[in-house]
C-alpha positions in Angstrom: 46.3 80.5 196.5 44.5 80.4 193.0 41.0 79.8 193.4 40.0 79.8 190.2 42.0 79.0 186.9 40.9 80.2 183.3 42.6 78.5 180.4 42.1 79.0 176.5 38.7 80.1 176.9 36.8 81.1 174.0 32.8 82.0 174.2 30.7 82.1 171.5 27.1 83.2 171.2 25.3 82.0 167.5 28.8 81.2 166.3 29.6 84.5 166.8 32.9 84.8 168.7 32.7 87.1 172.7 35.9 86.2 174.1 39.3 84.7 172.9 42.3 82.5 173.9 41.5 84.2 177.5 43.6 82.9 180.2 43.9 84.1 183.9 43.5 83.3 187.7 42.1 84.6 190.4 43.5 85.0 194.1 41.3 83.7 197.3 40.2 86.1 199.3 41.1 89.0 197.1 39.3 91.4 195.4 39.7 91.6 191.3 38.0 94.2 188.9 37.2 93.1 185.2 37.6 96.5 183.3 37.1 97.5 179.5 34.7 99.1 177.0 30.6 98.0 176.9 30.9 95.1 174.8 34.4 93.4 175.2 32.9 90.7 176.7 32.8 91.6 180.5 29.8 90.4 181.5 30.1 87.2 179.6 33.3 86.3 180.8 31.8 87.0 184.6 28.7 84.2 183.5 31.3 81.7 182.4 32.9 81.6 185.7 29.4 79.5 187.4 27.4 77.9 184.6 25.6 80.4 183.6 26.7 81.2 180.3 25.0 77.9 178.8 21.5 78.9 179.7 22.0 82.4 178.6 22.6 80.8 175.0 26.0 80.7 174.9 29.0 77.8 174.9 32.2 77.9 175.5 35.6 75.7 175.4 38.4 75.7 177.0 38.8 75.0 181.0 37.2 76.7 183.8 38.7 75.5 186.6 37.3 76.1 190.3 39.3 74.5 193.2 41.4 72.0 190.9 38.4 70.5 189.3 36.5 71.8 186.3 33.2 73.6 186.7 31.4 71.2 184.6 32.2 68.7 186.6 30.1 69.9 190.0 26.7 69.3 190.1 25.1 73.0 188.6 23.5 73.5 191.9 26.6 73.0 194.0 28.6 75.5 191.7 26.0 78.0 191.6 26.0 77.6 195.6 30.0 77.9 195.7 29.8 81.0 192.8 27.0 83.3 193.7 26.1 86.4 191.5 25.0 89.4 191.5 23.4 91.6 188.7 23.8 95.5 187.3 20.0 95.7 188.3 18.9 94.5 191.6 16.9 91.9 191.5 14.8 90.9 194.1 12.0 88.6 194.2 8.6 89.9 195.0 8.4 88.5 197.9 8.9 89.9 201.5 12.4 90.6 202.8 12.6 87.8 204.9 11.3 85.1 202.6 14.1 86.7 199.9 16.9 86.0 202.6 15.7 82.1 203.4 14.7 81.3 199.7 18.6 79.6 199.2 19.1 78.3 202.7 15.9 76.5 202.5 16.1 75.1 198.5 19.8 73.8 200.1 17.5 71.7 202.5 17.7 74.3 206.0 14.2 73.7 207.4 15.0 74.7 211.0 13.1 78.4 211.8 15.8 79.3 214.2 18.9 78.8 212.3 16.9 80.5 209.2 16.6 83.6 211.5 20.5 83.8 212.6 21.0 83.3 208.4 18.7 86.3 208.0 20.3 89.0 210.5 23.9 87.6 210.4 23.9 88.6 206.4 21.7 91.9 206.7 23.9 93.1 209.2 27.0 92.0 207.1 25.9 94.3 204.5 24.9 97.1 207.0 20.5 96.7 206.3 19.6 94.9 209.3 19.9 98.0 211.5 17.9 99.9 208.4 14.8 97.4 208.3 14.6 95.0 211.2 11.3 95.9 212.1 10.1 95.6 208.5 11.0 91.7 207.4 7.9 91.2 206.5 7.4 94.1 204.0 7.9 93.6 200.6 11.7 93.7 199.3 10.0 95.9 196.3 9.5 98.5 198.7 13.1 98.7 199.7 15.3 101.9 197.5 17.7 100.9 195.1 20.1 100.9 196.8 18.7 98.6 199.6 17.9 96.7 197.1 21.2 95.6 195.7 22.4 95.5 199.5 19.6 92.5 199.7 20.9 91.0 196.9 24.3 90.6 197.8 23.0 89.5 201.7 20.8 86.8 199.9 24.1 85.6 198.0 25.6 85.1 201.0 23.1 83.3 203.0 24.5 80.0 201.9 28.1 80.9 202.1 29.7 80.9 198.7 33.2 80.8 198.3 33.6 82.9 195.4 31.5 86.6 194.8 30.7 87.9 191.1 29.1 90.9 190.8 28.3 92.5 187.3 28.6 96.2 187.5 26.7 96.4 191.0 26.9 100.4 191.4 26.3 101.1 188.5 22.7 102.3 189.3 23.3 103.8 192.3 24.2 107.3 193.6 27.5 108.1 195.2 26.2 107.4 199.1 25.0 104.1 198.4 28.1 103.0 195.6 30.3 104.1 199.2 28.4 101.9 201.6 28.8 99.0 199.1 32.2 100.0 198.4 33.3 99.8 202.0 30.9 96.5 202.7 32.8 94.5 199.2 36.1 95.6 201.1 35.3 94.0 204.1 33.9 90.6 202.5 37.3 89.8 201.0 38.3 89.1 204.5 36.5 85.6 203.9 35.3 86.0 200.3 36.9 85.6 196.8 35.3 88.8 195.0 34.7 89.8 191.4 33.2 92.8 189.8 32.7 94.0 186.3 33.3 97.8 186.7 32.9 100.7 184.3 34.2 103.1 186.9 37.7 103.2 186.9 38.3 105.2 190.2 36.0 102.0 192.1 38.4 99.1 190.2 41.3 101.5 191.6 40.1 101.8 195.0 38.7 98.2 196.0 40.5 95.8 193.6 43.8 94.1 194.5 44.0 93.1 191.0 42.5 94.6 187.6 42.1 93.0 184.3 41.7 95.1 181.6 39.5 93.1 178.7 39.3 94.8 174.9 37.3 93.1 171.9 37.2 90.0 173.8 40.9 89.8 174.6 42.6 90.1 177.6 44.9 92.8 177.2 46.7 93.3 180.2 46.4 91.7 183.6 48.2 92.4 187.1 48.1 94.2 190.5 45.7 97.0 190.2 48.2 99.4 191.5 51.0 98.6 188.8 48.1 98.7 186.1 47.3 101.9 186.7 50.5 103.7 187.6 52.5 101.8 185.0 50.6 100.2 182.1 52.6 97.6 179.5 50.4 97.7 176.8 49.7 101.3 174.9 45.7 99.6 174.8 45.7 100.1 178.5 47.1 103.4 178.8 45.0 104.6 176.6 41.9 103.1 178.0 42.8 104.8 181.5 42.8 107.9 179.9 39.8 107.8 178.5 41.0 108.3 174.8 38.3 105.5 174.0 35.7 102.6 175.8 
């Protein structure tokens, strides 16, 4: 089932062109990786996909279609609910842990202390940090390492139960222990979540992803099962992108 549906998007910034003619969908409950060079428009494609992309500067036409229905038709606050994100750096606010975990449910009108504590250690312990800091809620998410950090981030996604996952580069600042344990978490999301990361690291798009799209100067070059795109490429671009003879 296609949960989302690109068609003929092209994304500007100052009239200057990011992304062309780009067309794709993406599978529910399946993970996809959006690979290419820093600067093909990666990360600006992934901003597209929930609204973001307009207060970042940008614009766009074409259709973004989420669930039959075009994305600027939702409300922004329902779309950003149903699409969550997650950035290259974490980004937590500087506020304890706990208040970080309840800031959605609550903005989405969950008042009730009780099912605000089942939303807190049902999404730590999904992403394997309850166990780590159950006795410290209160502390200051600041305090937490890196790699906690972007383990928060994704939990606080979660706590209002989007449908769809985009994370931008997510391991990127993190050593090899911590890029496994979200690695192995991401895998097991996809049970019940759509995900999509923007990946520089080849070897993660080819272990996690079900599907890999391989995006260069703003094109989308080649687009399939991850498996066939790396073991049997169609376009020369991809080939040599894989190994390594430029990005």
């Amino acid at each position: 089932m296609k949960i989302i549906k690109v068609n003929d998007l092209n994304v500007s910034y100052d009239e200057k062109l990011i992304l062309k003619n780009l067309s794709m969908s993406f599978e529910k409950n399946k993970i996809t990786a959006i690979i290419g060079p820093s600067g093909c428009g990666k990360s600006t494609f992934l901003s597209t996909l929930n609204l973001m992309l307009e207060e970042q500067g940008g614009k766009y036409t074409g259709e973004v279609i989420f669930k039959d229905r075009d994305i600027r038709e939702y409300n922004r606050d329902n779309i950003r609910k149903a699409i969550g994100m997650v950035f290259q750096e974490p980004t937590p606010f500087p506020l304890s842990i706990y208040k970080n975990m309840i800031y959605a449910p609550v903005y989405y009108g969950i008042k009730d202390k009780i099912k605000l504590q089942e939303i807190v250690e049902y999404n730590l312990k999904r992403v394997g940090l309850f166990e780590e800091i159950d006795k410290e809620l209160n502390m200051s998410a600041m305090k937490l390492s890196g790699g906690q950090q972007q383990r928060l981030c994704i939990a606080r996604a979660l706590t209002v139960n989007p449908e769809v996952l985009l994370l931008d580069e997510p391991c990127s600042a993190l050593d090899v222990k911590n890029t496994a344990i979200i690695e192995e978490m991401l895998l097991k999301l996809s049970r019940e979540y759509t995900i999509i990361i923007v990946t520089h690291n080849l070897s993660q798009a080819r272990r996690i992803s079900d599907y890999t799209a391989f995006i260069l100067n703003g094109e989308l070059v080649e687009y399939g099962e991850t498996e066939e795109i790396f073991s049997n490429p169609k376009d020369n671009r991809t080939r040599e992108y894989l190994e390594g003879i430029y990005g």
